[in-house]
C-alpha positions in Angstrom: 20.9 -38.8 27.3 20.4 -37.4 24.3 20.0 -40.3 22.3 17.4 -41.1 24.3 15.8 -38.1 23.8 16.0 -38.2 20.0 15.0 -41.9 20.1 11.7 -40.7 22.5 11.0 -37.8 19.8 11.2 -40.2 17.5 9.0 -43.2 18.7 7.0 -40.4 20.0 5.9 -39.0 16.3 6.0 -42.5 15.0 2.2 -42.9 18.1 1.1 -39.8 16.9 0.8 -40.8 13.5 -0.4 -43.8 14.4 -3.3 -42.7 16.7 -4.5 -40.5 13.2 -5.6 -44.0 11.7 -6.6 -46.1 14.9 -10.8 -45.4 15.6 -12.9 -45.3 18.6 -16.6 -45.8 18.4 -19.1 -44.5 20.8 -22.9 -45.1 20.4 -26.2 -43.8 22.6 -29.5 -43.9 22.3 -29.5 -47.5 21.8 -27.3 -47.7 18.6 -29.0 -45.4 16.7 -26.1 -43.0 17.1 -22.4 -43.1 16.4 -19.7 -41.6 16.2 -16.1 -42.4 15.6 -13.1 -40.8 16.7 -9.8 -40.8 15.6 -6.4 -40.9 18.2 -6.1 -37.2 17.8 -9.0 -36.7 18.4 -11.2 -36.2 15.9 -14.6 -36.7 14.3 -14.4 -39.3 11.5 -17.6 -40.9 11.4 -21.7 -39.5 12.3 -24.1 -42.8 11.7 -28.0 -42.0 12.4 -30.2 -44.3 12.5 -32.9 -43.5 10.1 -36.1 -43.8 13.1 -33.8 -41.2 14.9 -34.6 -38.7 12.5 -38.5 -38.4 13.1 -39.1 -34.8 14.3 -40.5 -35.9 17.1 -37.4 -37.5 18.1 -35.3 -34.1 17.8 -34.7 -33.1 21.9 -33.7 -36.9 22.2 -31.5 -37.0 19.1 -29.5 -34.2 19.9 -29.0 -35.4 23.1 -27.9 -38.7 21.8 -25.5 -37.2 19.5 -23.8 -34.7 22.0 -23.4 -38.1 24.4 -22.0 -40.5 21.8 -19.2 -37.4 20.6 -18.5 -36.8 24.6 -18.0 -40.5 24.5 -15.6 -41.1 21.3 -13.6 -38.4 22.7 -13.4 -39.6 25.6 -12.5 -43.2 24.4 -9.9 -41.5 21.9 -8.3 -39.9 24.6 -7.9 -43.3 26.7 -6.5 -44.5 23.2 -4.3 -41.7 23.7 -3.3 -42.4 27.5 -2.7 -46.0 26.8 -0.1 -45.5 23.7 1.5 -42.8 25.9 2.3 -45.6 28.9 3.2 -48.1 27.2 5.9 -45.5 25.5 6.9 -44.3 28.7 7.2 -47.6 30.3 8.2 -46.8 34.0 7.7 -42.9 34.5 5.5 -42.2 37.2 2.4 -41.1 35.6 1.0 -39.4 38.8 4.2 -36.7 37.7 2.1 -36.2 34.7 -1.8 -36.3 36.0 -2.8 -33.4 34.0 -1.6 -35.4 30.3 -2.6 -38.7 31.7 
């Protein structure tokens, strides 16, 4: 058992540093917002569109920009889910709803 436990540790903090470089990119407002993610969920990337920044476009804007960062961390926390199955394989994931 405990080999499995070291190898689980193990494989474990190999996923976390991999979901450091893997990105997630959400975008509103058309595509004149986005933001990427990283897997631990992180800000990496703000893109605006140049016509977004038109002060009449402010209320919309910053509306745009707090969907697109609900949405990359959103997405990098599916990343998260799906790296976490496929490491645990057969546990019952409804054990762990609250991770998941």
């Amino acid at each position: 058992m405990d080999s499995f436990l070291e190898r689980l540790r193990s494989e474990l903090e190999l996923v976390q540093s991999a979901l450091k470089e893997k990105k997630v990119t959400a975008t509103a407002a058309g595509g004149l917002v986005k933001v990427t993610a990283n897997g631990h969920q992180e800000l990496t990337a703000v893109f605006l569109d140049p016509q977004a920044l038109y002060p009449k476009n402010q209320a919309p804007l910053e509306e745009a920009v707090l969907a697109a960062v609900n949405e990359a961390i959103q997405l990098s926390r599916q990343l998260l889910r799906e790296e976490i199955a496929r490491l645990a394989g057969g546990i019952n994931r409804n054990e762990f709803s609250d991770f998941f």
